[in-house]
Backbone as CSV, one residue per row, in Angstrom:
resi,resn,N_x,N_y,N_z,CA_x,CA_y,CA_z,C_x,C_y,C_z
1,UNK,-53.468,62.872,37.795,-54.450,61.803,37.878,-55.338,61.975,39.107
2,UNK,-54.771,62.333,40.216,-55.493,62.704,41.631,-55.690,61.158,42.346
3,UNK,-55.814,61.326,43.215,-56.040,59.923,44.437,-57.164,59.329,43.676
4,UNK,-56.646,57.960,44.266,-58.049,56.782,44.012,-58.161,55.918,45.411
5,UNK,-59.673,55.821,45.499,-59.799,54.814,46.880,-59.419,53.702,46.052
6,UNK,-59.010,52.810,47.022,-59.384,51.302,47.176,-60.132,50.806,48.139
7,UNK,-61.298,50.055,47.717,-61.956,49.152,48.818,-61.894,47.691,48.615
8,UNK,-61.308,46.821,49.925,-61.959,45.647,49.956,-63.614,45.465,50.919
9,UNK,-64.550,45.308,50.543,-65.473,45.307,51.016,-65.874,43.672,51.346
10,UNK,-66.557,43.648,52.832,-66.768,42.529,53.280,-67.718,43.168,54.269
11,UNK,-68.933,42.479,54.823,-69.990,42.213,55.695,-69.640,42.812,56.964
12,UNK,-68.653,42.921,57.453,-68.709,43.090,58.892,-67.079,44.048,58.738
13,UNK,-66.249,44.215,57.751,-64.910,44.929,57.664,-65.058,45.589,56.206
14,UNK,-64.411,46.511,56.366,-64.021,46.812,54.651,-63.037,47.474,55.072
15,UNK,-61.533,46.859,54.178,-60.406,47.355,53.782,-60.200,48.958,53.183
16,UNK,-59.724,49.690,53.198,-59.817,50.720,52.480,-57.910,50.959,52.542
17,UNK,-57.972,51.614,51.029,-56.199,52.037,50.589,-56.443,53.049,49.832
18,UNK,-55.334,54.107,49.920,-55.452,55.051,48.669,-54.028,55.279,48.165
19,UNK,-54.155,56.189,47.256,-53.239,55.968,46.010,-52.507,57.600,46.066
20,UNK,-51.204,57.609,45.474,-50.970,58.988,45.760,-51.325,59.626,44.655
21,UNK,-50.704,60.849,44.973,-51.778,62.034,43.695,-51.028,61.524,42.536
22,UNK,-50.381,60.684,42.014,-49.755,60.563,40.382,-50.373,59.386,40.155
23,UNK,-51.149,58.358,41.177,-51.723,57.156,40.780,-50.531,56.241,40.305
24,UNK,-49.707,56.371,40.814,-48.565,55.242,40.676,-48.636,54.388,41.768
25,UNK,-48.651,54.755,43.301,-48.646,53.771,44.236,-49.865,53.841,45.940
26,UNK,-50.055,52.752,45.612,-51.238,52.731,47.052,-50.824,52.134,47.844
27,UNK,-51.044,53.000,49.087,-51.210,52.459,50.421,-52.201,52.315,51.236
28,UNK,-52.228,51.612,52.116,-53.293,51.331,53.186,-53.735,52.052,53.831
29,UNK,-54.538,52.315,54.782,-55.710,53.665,54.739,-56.089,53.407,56.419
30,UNK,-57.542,52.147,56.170,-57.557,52.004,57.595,-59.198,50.789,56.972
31,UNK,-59.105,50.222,58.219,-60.535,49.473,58.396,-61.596,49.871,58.781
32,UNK,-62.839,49.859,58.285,-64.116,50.269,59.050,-64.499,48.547,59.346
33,UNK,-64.855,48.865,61.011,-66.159,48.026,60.874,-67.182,48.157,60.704
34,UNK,-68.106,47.638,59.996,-69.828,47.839,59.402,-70.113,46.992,59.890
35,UNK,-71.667,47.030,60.008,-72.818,45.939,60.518,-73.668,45.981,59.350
36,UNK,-73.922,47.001,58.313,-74.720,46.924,57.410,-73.651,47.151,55.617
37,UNK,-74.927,47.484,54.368,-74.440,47.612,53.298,-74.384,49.278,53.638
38,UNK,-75.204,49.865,54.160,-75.747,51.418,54.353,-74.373,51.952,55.142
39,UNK,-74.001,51.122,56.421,-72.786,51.734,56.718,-71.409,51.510,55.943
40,UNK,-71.046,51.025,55.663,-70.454,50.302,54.342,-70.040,51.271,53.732
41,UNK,-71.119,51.587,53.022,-71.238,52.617,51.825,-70.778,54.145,52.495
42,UNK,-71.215,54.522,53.802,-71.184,55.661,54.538,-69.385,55.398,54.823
43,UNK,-69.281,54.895,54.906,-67.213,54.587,55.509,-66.412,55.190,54.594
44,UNK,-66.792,54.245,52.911,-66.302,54.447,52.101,-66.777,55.884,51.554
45,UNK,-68.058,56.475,51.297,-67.969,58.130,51.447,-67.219,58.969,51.894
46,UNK,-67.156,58.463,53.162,-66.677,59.591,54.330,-64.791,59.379,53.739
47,UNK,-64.811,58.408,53.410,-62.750,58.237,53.224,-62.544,58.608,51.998
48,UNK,-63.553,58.686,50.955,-63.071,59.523,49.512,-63.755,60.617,49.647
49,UNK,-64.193,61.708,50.824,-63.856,63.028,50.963,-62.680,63.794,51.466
50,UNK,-62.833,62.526,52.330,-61.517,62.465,53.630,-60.036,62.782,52.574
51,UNK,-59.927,61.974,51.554,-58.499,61.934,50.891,-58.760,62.605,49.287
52,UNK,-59.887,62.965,49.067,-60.001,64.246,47.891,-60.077,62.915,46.921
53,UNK,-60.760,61.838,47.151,-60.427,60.769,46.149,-61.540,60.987,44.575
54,UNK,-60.701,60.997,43.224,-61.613,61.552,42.251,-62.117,60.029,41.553
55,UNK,-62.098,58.847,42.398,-62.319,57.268,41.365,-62.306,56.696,42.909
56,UNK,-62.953,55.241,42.952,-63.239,54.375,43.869,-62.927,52.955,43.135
57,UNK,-62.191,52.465,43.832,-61.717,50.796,42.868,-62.239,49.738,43.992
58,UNK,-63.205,49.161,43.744,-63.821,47.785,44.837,-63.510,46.559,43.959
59,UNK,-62.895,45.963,44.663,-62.663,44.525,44.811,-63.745,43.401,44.198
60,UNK,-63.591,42.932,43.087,-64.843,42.028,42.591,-64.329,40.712,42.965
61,UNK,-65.175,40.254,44.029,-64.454,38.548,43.851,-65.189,37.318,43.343
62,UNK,-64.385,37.585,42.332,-65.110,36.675,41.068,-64.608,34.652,41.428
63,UNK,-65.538,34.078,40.670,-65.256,32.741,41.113,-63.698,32.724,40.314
64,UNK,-63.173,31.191,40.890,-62.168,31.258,40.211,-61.812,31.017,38.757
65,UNK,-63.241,30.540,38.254,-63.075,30.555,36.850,-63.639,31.870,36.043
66,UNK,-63.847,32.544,36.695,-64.313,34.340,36.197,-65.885,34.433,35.985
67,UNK,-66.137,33.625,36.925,-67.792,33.813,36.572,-68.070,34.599,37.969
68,UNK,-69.455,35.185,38.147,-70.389,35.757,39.030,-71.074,35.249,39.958
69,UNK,-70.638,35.034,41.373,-70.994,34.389,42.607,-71.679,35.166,43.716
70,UNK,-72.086,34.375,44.248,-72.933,35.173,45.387,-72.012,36.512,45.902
71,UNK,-70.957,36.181,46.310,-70.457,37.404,46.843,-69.851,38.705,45.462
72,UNK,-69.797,38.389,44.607,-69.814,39.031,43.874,-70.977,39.708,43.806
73,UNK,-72.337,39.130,43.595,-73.626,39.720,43.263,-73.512,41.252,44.730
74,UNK,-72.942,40.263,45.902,-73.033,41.368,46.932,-72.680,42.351,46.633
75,UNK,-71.406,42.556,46.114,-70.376,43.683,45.814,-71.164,44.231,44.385
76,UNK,-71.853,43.472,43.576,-72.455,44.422,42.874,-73.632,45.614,43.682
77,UNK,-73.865,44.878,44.638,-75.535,45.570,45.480,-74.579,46.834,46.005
78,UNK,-73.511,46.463,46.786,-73.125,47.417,47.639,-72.166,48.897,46.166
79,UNK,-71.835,48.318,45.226,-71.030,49.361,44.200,-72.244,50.051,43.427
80,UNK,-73.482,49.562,43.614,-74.434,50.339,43.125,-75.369,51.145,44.124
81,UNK,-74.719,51.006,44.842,-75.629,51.662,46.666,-74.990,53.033,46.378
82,UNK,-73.727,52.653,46.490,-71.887,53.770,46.317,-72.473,53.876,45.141
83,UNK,-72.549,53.777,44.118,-72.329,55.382,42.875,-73.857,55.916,42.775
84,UNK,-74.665,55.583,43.604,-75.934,56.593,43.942,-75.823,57.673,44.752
85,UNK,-74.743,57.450,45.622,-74.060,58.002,46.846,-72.769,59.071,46.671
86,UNK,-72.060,58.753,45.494,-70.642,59.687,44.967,-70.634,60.189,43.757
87,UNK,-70.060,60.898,43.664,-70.118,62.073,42.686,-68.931,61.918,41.666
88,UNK,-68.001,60.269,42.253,-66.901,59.902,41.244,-67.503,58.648,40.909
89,UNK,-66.203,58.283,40.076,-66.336,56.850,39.205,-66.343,56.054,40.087
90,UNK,-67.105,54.965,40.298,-66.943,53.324,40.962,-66.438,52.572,39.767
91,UNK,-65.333,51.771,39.793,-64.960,50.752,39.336,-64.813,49.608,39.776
92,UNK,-64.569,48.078,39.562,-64.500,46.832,39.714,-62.877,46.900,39.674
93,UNK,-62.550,45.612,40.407,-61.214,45.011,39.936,-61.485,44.013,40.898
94,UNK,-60.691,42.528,39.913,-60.565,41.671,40.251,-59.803,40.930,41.150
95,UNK,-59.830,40.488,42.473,-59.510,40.528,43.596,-59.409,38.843,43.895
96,UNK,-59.423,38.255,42.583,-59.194,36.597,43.000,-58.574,36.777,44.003
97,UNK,-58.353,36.284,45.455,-57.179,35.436,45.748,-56.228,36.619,46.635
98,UNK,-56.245,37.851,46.494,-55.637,39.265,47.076,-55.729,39.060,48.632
99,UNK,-56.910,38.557,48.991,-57.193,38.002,50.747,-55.996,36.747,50.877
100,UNK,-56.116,35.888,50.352,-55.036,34.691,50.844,-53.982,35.065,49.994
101,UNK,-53.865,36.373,49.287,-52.415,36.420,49.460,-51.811,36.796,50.533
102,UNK,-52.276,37.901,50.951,-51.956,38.892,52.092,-51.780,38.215,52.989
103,UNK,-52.712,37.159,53.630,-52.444,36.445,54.522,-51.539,35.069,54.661
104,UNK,-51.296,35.043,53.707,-49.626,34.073,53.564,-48.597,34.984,53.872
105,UNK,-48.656,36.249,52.910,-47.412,37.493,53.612,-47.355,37.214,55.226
106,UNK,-48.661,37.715,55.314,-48.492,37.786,56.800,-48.192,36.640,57.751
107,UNK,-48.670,35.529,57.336,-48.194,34.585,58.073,-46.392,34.043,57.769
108,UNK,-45.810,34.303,56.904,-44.764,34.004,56.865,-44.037,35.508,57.484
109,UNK,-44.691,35.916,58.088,-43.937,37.632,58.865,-44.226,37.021,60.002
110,UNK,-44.909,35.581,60.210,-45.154,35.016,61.577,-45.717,36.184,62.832
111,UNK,-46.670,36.926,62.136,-47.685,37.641,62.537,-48.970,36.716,63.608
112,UNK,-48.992,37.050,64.507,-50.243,36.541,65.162,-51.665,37.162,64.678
113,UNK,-52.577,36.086,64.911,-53.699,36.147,64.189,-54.556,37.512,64.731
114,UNK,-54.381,37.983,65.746,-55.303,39.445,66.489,-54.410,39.974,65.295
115,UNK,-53.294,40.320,65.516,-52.317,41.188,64.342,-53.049,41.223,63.065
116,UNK,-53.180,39.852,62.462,-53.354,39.895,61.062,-54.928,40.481,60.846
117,UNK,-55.704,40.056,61.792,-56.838,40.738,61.758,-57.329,42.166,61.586
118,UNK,-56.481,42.452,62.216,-56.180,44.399,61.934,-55.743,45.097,61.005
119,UNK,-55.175,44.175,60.684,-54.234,44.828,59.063,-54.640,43.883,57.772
120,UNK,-55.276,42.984,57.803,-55.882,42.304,56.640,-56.158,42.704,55.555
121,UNK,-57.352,43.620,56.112,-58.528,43.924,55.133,-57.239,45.276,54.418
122,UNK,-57.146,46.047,54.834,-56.783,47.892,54.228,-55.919,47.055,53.276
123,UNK,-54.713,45.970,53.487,-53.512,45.525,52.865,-54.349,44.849,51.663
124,UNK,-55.329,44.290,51.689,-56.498,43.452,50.681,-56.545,44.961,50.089
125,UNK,-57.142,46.053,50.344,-57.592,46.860,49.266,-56.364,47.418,48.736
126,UNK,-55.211,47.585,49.364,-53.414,48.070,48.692,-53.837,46.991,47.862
127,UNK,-53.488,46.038,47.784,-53.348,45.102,46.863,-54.108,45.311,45.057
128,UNK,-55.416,45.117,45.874,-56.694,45.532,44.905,-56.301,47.161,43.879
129,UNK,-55.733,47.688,45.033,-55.687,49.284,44.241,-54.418,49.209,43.332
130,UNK,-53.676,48.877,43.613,-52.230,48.896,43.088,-52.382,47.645,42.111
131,UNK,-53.137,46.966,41.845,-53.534,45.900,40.487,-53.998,47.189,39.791
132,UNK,-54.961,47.818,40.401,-56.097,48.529,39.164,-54.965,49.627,38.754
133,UNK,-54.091,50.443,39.574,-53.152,51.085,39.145,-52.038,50.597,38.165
134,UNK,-51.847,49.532,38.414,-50.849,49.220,37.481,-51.219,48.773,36.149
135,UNK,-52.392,48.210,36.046,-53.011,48.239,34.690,-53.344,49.128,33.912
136,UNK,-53.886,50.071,35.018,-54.139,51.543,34.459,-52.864,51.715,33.572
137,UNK,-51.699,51.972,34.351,-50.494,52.494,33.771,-50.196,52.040,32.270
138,UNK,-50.211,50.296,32.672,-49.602,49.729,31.400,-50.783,50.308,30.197
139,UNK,-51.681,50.467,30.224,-52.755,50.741,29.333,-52.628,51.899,28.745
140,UNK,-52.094,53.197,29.717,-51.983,54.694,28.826,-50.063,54.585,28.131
141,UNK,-49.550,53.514,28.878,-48.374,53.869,28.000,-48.795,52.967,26.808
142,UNK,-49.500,51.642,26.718,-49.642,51.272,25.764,-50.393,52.071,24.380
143,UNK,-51.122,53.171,25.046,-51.654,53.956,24.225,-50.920,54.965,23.553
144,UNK,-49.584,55.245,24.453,-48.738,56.368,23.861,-48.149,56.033,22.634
């Protein structure tokens, strides 16, 4: 299957996780900070050369009733910046709620908030990646 990024993408951080070469399990990667969509996009380049990644999975955060919100529209601007930019697949996955999960984990690890700040975002895109992986999965065995 070969590595897949994960991105959580956000304004000023983006999460990044990748996946091992069988696409069964993702881990956390590292944080960029950005100031723009342009650097953003340049982070996430530079980390799916960096890890030979052949697919990119970004985080759609859809309202909670599955409709299309401002920050969604963002993440559409910035996933169409990225596949002008890469030479693999960009995909979506749905990321309801993956941020306040993580950060309940973490707060019940009674993590201080500098802490959780550092490790937020990459654990947001594990999350994100390892949804899109595991669907993946159930989907080709469902096909077998």
């Amino acid at each position: 299957m070969g590595r897949w990024l994960g991105v959580d993408y956000g304004e000023k951080r983006v999460g990044l996780a990748v996946s091992d070469e069988s696409g069964i399990l993702a881990t956390p990667l590292r944080i960029a900070d950005v100031l723009s969509v342009k650097q953003a996009a340049r982070a996430v380049r530079e980390a799916c050369a960096e890890v030979e990644a052949v697919g990119i999975v970004v985080g759609m955060p859809l309202n909670m009733n599955g409709t299309i919100g401002f920050k969604a529209e963002e993440v559409n601007t910035f996933c169409e910046r990225l596949r002008r930019s890469v030479n693999v697949p960009v995909e979506t996955w749905d990321e309801r709620l993956s941020t306040s999960m993580v950060e309940r984990v973490l707060l019940e690890a009674d993590m201080s908030r500098g802490k959780r700040r550092k490790v937020r975002d990459k654990l947001a895109a594990q999350v994100i990646l390892q949804g899109w992986l595991d669907a993946r999965q159930n989907e080709l065995e469902r096909d077998e």
